[in-house]
N, C-alpha and C positions, 0 to 999 in steps of 0.2 A: 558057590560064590565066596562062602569064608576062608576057605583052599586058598584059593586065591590071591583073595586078601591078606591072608597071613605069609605065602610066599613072599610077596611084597614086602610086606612088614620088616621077614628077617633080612630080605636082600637092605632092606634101609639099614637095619639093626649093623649089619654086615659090615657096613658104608661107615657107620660109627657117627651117625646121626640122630638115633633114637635113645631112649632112655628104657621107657615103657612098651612094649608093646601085650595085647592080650586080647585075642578073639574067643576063648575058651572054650576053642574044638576039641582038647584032649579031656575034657572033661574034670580034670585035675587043676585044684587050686593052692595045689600045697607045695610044686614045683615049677620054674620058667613061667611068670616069674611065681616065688611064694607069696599065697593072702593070709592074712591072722585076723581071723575072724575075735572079736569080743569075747564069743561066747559058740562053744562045739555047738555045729548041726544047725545053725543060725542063717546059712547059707547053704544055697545047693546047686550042680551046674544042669541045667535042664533045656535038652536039647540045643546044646551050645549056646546057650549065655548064662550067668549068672543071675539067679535067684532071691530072692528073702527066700527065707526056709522058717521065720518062728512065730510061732505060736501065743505070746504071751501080749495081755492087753496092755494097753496105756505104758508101752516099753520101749526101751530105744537099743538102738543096738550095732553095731558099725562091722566091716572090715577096711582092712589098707594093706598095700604093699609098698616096699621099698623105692626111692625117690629122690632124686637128688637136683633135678633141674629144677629151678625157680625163678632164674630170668632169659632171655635170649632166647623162649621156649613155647611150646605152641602143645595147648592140652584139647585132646578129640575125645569122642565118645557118646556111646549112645543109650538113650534111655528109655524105659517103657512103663508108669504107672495109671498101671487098668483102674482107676477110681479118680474121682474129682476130690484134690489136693485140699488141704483147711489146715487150719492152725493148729490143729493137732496131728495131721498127716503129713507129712513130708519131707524130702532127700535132702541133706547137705553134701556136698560133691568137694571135700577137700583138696586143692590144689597145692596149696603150701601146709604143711607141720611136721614140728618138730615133735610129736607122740605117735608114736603110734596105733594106741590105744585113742580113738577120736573118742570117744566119752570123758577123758581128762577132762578133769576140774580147773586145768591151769595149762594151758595149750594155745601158742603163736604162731598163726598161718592165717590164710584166707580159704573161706568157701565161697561156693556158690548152692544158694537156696533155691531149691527146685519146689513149687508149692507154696504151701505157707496160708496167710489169711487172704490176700490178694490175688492170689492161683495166678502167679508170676513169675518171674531169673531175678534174684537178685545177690549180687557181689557181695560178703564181710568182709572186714579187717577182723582178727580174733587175738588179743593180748588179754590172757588171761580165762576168764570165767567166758562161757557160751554167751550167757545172760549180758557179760559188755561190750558183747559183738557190735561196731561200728558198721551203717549198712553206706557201701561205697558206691554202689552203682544198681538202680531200681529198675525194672523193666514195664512193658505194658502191663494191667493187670487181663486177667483171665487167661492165661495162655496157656494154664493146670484145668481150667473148669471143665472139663470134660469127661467122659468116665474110661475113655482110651490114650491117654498122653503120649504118642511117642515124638520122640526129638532127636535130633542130632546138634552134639554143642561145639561150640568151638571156642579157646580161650586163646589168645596171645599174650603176651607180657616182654616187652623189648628192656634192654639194659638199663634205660631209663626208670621201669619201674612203671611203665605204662599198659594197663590192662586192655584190651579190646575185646566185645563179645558179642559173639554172633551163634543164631542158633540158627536150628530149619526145622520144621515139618513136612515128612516127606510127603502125604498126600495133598501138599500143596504145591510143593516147588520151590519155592522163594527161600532163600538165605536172607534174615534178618537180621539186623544191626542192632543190638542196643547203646551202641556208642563206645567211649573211650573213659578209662579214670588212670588217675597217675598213684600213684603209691611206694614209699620204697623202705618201707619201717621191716620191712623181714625179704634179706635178699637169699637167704641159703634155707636148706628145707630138708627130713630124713623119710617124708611118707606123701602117698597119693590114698585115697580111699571114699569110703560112702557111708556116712552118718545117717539111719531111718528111722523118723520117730513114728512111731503109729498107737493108734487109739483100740479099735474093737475090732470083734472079726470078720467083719466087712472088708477087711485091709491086710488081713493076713497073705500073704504069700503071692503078693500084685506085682511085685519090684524087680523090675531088668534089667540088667546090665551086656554093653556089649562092645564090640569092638573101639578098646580103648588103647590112644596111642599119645605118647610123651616125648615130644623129637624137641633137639635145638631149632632154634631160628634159625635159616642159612644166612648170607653176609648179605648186607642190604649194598647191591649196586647200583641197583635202579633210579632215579630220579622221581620226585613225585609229580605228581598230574594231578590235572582239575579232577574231578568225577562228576560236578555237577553245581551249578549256581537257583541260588533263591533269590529274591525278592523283596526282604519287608515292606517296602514300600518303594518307589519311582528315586529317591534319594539313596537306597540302598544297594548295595549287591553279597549275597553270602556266599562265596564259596568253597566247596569241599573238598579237601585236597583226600588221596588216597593212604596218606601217611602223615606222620608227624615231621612239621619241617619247622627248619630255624625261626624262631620268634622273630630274631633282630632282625635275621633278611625278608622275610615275610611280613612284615611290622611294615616296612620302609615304602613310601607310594611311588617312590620314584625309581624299582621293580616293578611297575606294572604302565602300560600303556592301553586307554578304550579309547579305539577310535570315536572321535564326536563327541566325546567325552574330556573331562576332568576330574582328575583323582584328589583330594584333598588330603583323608589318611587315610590308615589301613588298622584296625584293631583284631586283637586276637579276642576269639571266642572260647576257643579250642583249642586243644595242640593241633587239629588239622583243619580246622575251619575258622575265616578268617571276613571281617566284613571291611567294604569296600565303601567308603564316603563318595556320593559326587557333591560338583559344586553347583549344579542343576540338573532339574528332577528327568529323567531320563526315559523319552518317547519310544513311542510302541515303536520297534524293529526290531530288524537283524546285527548285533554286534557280533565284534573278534574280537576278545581277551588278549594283550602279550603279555607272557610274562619274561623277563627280562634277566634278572640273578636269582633265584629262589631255590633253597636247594632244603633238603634233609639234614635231619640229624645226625646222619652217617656221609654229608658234606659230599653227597650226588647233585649238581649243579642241576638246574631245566637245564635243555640246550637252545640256542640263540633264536630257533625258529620256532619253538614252543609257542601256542595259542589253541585258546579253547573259544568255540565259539558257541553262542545262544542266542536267541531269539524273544524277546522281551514285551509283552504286551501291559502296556498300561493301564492301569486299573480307575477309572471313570465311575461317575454315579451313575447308574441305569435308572431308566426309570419307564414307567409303563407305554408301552407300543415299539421297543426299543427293536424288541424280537416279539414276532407275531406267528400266530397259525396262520398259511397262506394256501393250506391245500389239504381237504380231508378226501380220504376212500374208506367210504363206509361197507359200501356192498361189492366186494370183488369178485369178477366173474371165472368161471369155469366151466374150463375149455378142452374136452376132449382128456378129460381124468386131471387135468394139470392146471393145479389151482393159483391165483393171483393173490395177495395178500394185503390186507389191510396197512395203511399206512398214515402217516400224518406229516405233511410238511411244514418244515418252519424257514422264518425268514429273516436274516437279519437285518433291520431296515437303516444302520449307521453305516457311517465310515468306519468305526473301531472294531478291533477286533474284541468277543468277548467271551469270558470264561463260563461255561458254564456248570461249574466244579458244585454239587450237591445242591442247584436247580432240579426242581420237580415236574414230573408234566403228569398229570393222573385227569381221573374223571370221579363219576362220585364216587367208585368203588375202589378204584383201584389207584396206586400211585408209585411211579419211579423216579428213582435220584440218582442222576447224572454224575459220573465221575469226571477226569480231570479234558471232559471235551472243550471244544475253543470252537466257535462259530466265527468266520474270517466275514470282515465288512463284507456285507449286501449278498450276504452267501447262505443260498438253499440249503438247508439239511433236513435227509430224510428220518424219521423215525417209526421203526417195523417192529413187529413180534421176532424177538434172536431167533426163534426156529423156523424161519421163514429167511435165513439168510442167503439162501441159493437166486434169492429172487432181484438182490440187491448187491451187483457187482462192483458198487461205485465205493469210495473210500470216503465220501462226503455224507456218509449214512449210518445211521446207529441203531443197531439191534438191544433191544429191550429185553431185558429177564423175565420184568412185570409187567407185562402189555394191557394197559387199559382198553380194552376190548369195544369198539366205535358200535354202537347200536344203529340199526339201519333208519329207525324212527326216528331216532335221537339224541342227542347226550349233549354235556357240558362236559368242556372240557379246558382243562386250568393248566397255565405254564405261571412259573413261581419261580423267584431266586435264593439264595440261600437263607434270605431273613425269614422269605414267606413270604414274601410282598409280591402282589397278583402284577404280571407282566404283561400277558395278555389274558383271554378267555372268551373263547367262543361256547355259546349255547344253539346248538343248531338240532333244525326239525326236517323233517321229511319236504315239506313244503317249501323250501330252499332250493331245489332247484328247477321251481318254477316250469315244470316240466313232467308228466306222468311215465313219459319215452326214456325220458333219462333218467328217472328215480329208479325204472325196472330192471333199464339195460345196461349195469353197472358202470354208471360213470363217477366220476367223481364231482368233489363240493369245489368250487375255487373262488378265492378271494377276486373281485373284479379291481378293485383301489389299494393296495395296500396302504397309498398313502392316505387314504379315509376308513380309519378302522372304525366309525363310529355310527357306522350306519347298520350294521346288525344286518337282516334278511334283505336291507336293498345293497348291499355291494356281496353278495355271492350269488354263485347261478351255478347250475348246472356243466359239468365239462363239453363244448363240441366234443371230444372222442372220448368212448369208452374206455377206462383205466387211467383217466386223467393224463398229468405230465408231471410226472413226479422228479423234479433236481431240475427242470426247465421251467419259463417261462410259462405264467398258466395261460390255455389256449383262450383264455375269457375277459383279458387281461385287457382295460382300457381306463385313460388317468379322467379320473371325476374331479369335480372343484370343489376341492377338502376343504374350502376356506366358506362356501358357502353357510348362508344363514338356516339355522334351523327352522321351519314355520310348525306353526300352532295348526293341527287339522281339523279338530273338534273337541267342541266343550260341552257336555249335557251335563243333566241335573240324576242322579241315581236316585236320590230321596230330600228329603226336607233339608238336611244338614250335610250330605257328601255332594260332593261334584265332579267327576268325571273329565283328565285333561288327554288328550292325545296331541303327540305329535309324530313330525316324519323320520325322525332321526334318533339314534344313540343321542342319551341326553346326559350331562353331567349332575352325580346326583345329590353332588352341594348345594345343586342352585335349583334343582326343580322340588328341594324338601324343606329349602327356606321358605317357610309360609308367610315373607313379608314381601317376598315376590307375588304374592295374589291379596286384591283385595275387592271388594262388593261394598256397593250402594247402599242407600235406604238406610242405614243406622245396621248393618252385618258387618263390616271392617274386614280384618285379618280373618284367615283360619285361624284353629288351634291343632291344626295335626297337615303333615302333608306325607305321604306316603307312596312310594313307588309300588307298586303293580303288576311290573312287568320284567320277566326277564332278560328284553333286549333295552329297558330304562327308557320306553317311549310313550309311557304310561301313567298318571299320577291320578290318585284319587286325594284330593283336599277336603279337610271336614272342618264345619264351620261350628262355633258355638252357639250360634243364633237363628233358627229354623226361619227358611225361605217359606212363605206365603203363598199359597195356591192365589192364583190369577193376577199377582203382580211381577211385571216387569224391573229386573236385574238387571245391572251391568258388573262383570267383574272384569276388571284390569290386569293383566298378565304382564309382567317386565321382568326384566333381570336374568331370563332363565338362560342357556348355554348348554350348547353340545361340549362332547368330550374334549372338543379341538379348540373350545374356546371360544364359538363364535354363538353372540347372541342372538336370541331372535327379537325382533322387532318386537315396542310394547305394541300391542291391544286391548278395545273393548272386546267384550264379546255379551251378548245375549242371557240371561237367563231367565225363565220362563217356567213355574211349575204349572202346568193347567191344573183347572180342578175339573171334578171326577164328569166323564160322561154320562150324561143322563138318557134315556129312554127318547127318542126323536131327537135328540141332539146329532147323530150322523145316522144318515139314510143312506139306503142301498139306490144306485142312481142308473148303474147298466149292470149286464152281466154276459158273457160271450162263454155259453158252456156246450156249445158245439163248432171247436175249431175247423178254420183251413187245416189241411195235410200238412205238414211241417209246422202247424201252428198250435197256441194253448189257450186255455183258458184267462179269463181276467174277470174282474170286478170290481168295480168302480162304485167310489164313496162320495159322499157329499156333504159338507159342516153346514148344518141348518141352522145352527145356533148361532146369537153373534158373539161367542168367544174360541179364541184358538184352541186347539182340542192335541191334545197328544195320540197319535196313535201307537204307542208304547202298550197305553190302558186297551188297546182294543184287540178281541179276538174275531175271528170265523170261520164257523164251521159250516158239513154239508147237509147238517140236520133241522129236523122240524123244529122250531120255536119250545113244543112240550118236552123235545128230549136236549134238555139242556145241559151245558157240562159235554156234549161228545165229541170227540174228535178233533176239541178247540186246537187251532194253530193261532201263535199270537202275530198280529199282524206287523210289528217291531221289535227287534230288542234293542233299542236304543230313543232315546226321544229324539219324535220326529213330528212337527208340528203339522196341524191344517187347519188354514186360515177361515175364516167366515166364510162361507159364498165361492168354495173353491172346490176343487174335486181330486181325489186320486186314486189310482189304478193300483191293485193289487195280483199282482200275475207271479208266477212263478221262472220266467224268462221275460225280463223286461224290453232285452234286445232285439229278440224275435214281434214281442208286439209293434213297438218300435218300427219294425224294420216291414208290417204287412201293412199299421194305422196310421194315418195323422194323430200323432202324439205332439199337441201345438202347446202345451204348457207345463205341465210339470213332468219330470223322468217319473214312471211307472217303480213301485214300493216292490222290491223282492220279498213275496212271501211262498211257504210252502205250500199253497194253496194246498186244500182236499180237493181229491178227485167230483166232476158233477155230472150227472147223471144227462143222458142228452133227452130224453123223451119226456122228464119230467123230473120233478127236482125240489131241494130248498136249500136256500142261503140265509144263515143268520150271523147276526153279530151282536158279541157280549161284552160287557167290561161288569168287572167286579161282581161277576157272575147272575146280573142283570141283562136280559134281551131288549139290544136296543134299535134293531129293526130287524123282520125279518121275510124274506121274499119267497112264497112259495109257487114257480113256474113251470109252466109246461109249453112244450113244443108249437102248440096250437096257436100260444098268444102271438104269434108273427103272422103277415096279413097273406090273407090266404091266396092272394094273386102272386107272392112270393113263389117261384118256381126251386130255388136252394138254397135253404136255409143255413145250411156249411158256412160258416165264418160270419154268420150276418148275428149282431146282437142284437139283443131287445132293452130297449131305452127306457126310461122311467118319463113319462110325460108329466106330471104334475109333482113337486114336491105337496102339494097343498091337500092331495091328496093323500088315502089309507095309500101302504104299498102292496098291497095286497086288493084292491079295489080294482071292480072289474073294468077292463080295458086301459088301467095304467100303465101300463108294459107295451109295447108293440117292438116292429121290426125298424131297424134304423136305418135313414135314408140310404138309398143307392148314392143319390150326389154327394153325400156325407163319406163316402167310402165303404158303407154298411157298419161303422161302428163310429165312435167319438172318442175316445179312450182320454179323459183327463180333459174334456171340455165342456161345454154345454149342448145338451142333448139335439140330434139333429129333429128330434119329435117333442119338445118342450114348448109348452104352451105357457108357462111360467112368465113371470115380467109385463112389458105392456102388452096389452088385446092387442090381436093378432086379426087381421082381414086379408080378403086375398086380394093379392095384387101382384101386378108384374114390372119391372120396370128394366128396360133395355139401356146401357151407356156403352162408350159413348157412343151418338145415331154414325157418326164418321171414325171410319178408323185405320188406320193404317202398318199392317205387318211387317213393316221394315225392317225392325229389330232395331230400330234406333231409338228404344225405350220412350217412344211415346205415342198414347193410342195406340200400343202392335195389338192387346185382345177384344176383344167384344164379349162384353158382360150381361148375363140374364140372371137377375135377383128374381127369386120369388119368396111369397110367404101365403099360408094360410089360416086362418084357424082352429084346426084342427088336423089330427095324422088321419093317415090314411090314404091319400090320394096319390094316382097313376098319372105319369105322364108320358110324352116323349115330345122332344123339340127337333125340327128340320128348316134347312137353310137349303131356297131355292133361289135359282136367279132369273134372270129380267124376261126369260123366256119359259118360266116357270119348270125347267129342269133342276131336279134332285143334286146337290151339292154336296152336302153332309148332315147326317146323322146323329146330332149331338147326345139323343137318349131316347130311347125307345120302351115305352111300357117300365118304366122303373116307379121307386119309390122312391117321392119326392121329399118325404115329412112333413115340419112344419114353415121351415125356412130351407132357403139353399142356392146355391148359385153357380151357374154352367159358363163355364167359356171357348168364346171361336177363337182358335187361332189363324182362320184366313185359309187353311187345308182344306180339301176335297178329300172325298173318300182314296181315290187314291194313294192322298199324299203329298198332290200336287198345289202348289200355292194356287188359289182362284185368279181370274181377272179383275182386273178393275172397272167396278161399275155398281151397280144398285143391286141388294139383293134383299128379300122376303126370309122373318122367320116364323114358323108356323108351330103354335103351343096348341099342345091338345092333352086335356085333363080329364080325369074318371075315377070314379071312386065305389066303391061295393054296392052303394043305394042304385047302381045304374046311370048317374048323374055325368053327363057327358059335357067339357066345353072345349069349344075352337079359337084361338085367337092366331091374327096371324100383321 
């Protein structure tokens, strides 16, 4: 390749264009052209290029050869120091002198410093001493720091006196600019050469030299052009011309025409960059530049249809929800060896176009920063792992270096602008997409509102189709009312001085941590702390200075507070309530159903004997005996959840299902985990504060022995007034009842007024019309006592069998049956008179008829 090159070379040299030429394939530096080294043996040619060769510490040492270009002239060459550059290591690369010997103490020319303290390029003037070297043109710093340096340099200098320098590194590619400087204090020159100071011998014999070449400038005919406009601001425009051109003609605003626009002047920055005043600030689009007379140094005109066009986007304050995540793929599937890729869509929810040049999107681990991308108004972009780019054919998509890697259970996940300032941020969980089918069968997350980013886990779901829709519209996509008010869902008590706020929505968390948005009764006032909770912010715990009282009623006040969008929720009271501690017979065990229907579960049902409200937060129960206390306790809430005096509730572990077998006529059924019970025999107990406060020990037996199946029939508690453990307080619950009560008063409770028997028939006339009045016929009974069998029959005026309302069941202690005018059949009855006939029985043998 140097062959080559050097052919090249002489055929220039040939041409009578070059000055210098030297690739140092002959190995020879003492002819074509000659070097004078400082100092013999100082240098050496090694494997065609040029060497250090010396050995001595903290020395400096040069060669050069002959040189006579110094303006009109373009200096090449390549370098190689294998060590990280410092202030006592590093090349001067003399362009212009008049010594030849570069160690002169009194020597006029320019170098350029290769290394140094800033491991940088930088340009001198040199009149006189090293030490008054003027530095004329500075480069990035670090661009030495490394322990391999190679470069390739390039220097211009036009008749003017104006420098240009550009370098490269080849394992990158790019040709770098470091700009332009004018200078004209030394235009003639008698040497080229390489000044190396070095330190120890760590640095001995690192220094390369190679294909070095010294040609005139050709004759500038060309014309200059744009290369490229900036921005400072909407009032400005900077552009960069490819050459140095006429101040005066470049100066003048009346060379330049922007459509839509107004020029006012033109100043020079540069000798080729030059900025452009409007007289109003200039909206996001597409311009075309004319330029009109503008010509170079060397008096190249533009020509008349010269224009450079650009595309301009205006720079706006962003501010949070501007751009949102509007689509995660946490778990991508794999199909047949050919795997799907994780991905994250964003959206941008303006009309403006926006840049998002060293914006970050990371998660907690990991984090990348966006180069000079532009997201176009209300425009998807996808963002993927770069090695996964075969999977993303779209040009609307951006492949990641640093891929924040989406956890299937979970992750947060942060879009940021260049300040830092959080734009959006989703924290998403497993339970997100509301679906076990589609958390498995890798679908994706999708935004359901984007214009309600404040609702956290209720506006995403699940994708209908596995793989999501990534760069379209999400399949889940439906507009909610963003403007809606947030509500308050629950307020409990956690202890004496905290209090527990939830609400439905993303809450704004200025207004839910002002603690003069909450205030309590009774001489408590303000909190002294309010604290978020929650990482979707729909959570606040407030703590008070002033401890709440066990068994007085609270009100605390809620105002002020606001979701993310700004919309407040209504003020409210609300409740506060500490109960004090349960006592021993303060809640008794009132049924229990530990041998369900098929489909069906257990339950057990409570009851507040006390007259104060009771929390069932305090209470546990387990399936153990009274003496083995402490096992297996499940707590019956974890939230306070009150029961009133004189009320009952159901503790089941599928509330739905009880629900859906009992007349559940008053309160919803408490989800708890219940422990498994035993069906042939058993115990229930319940604790608080590791005191037994009732406990039930039952057996199969206690159900009344004319019961034919027991399956799904509970056994009721007939007496609070009694032990609960006392023999025959337990039986089977009525058939009329449903065979259980779940959350009402027992169908076998003898409890309240004295109970006799009696029957009473309403009303004597009645009519099935369905025109809501008198369509049933009602039979109440009541006894005093459980136990007893009956069955009711409806004959008519010719003493044939009509229907069958209940045959051999168990009636309890109260209950009540109804005709609705049917025959066994099915068939509506006649109209006429008809006979019903009770007949009761009970274990003593005790038989009665009434009819």
């Amino acid at each position: 390749m140097r062959k080559i090159t050097l052919i090249l070379m002489l055929l220039i040299v040939k041409a009578g264009y070059c000055q210098v030429v030297e690739a140092f394939n002959d190995a020879d530096i003492l002819s074509e052209p000659a070097w004078f080294a400082s100092s013999t043996g100082y240098y050496v040619v090694e494997e065609g290029r040029l060497r250090s060769n010396s050995v001595a510490v903290n020395s400096n040492f040069s060669i050069s050869t002959a040189n006579t270009l110094a303006t009109n002239c373009k200096w090449d060459f390549w370098i190689n120091l294998k060590f990280n550059t410092s202030g006592a290591n590093y090349v001067d690369v003399y362009l212009v002198s008049d010594k030849q010997d570069l160690r002169s103490a009194n020597l006029n020319g320019y170098f350029l410093r290769i290394g140094g303290t800033d491991d940088n390029l930088s340009l001198y003037k040199r009149a006189g001493s090293l030490s008054s070297a003027i530095k004329l043109m500075d480069g990035a710093p670090g661009i030495t720091a490394t322990s391999n340096n190679i470069l390739k340099i390039s220097v211009t200098r036009n008749l003017d006196g104006l420098f240009t320098l550009n370098y490269l590194v080849p394992s990158v590619g790019n040709q770098i600019s470091l700009g332009t400087v004018q200078d004209v204090s030394f235009k003639q020159t008698g040497w080229f050469g390489f000044y190396i100071q070095q330190s120890t011998a760590s640095f001995f014999q690192k220094h390369y030299f190679d294909d070095i070449l010294i040609t005139q400038l050709l004759a500038d005919v060309d014309p200059p052009k744009i290369l490229s406009a900036s921005f400072p601001d909407s009032l400005y425009i900077d552009i960069t011309f490819n050459e140095t051109v006429d101040d005066n003609i470049a100066s003048d605003p009346l060379n330049y025409i922007l459509e839509g626009a107004l020029i006012t002047t033109v100043n020079k920055i540069t000798t080729s960059i030059y900025r452009i005043q409007l007289s109003i600030p200039l909206p996001t689009g597409k311009y075309v530049l004319k330029l009109i007379a503008v010509s170079d140094i060397s008096g190249n005109m533009v020509p008349e249809d010269n224009s450079f066009s650009f595309f301009y986007i205006r720079p706006f304050t962003i501010k949070r929800g501007d751009v949102i995540i509007n689509e995660i793929y946490a778990n991508p599937i794999s199909v047949g060896g050919t795997s799907e890729t994780e991905f994250v869509e964003l959206l941008n929810t303006t009309g403006s176009y926006i840049l998002l040049n060293k914006w970050s999107y990371s998660d907690l681990t990991t984090s990348y920063e966006f180069g000079s991308d532009t997201l176009r108004p209300y425009e998807l972009m996808i963002l993927y792992p770069l090695n996964s780019i075969q999977n993303f054919n779209t040009s609307r998509s951006i492949g990641l270096s640093k891929w924040p890697t989406l956890n299937n259970d979970g992750d947060v996940l942060t879009l940021s602008d260049a300040a830092g300032f959080e734009i959006d941020k989703v924290s998403y969980g497993s339970d997100w997409y509301r679906s076990q089918q589609k958390k498995q069968n890798f679908h994706s997350l999708e935004l359901i509102d984007p214009a309600n980013i404040c609702k956290g886990i209720q506006n995403w779901i699940g994708s209908k189709d596995p793989g999501g829709t990534p760069g379209t519209v999400n399949s889940s996509f439906r507009s909610q009312l963003s403007d809606s008010k947030p509500k308050i869902i629950s307020v409990s008590i956690i202890d004496s001085t905290h209090v527990s706020i939830q609400f439905d929505k993303y809450m704004d968390s200025n207004t839910v941590t002002n603690f003069l948005n909450y205030t309590v009764n009774n001489g408590v006032g303000f909190p002294v702390a309010s604290i978020i909770n929650s990482a979707e912010f729909n959570s606040v715990t407030v703590q008070f200075g002033v401890s709440l009282e066990n068994g007085i009623e609270y009100k605390i006040n809620i105002s002020g507070v606001s979701d993310c969008a700004g919309n407040i929720a209504d003020g409210k009271e609300f409740q506060l309530y500490l109960a004090k501690p349960i006592l021993k017979g303060d809640v008794l065990i009132s049924e229990a159903l530990f041998n369900p229907r098929v489909g069906g579960v257990d339950f057990v049902e409570i009851y507040n004997n006390s007259r104060e409200r009771k929390d069932l937060q305090q209470l546990f129960i387990t399936n153990k005996h009274a003496q083995d206390t402490l096992l297996n306790l499940r707590q019956v809430s974890l939230v306070q959840q009150f029961l009133d005096p004189g009320r009952y509730a159901v503790l089941t572990s599928a509330p739905l299902i009880v629900e859906g077998q009992y007349n559940v006529l008053i309160n919803d059924p408490v989800q708890v985990a219940l422990p498994s019970f035993q069906v042939s025999s058993g115990a229930i107990s319940i604790f608080s504060g590791g005191v037994v406060i009732d406990a039930f020990d039952y057996t199969e037996e206690m159900h009344i022995p004319l019961l034919k199946i027991a399956k799904g029939v509970s056994l009721e508690r007939i007496s609070f007034q009694l032990a609960t453990n006392a023999k025959g307080n337990f039986t089977s619950a009525s058939a009329v009842a449903g065979f259980a009560t779940p959350g009402y008063k027992n169908s076998v409770s003898t409890d309240g007024a004295s109970l006799k028997k009696q029957f009473k028939i309403y009303p004597k006339v009645f009519s099935p019309d369905g025109d809501g009045i008198d369509d049933l016929l009602t039979v109440s009974f009541s006894f005093p006592s459980p136990g007893s069998m009956g069955s009711i029959d409806i004959y008519d005026d010719k003493g044939v069998l009509q229907k069958r309302l209940l045959k051999n069941v168990n009636l309890g202690t109260t209950g009540t049956v109804v005709w609705d005018g049917m025959d066994e059949q099915g068939n509506l009855c006649k109209i006429g008179i008809y006979f019903l006939k009770l007949e009761i029985f009970d274990l003593t043998g005790s038989r009665s008829k009434y009819i």
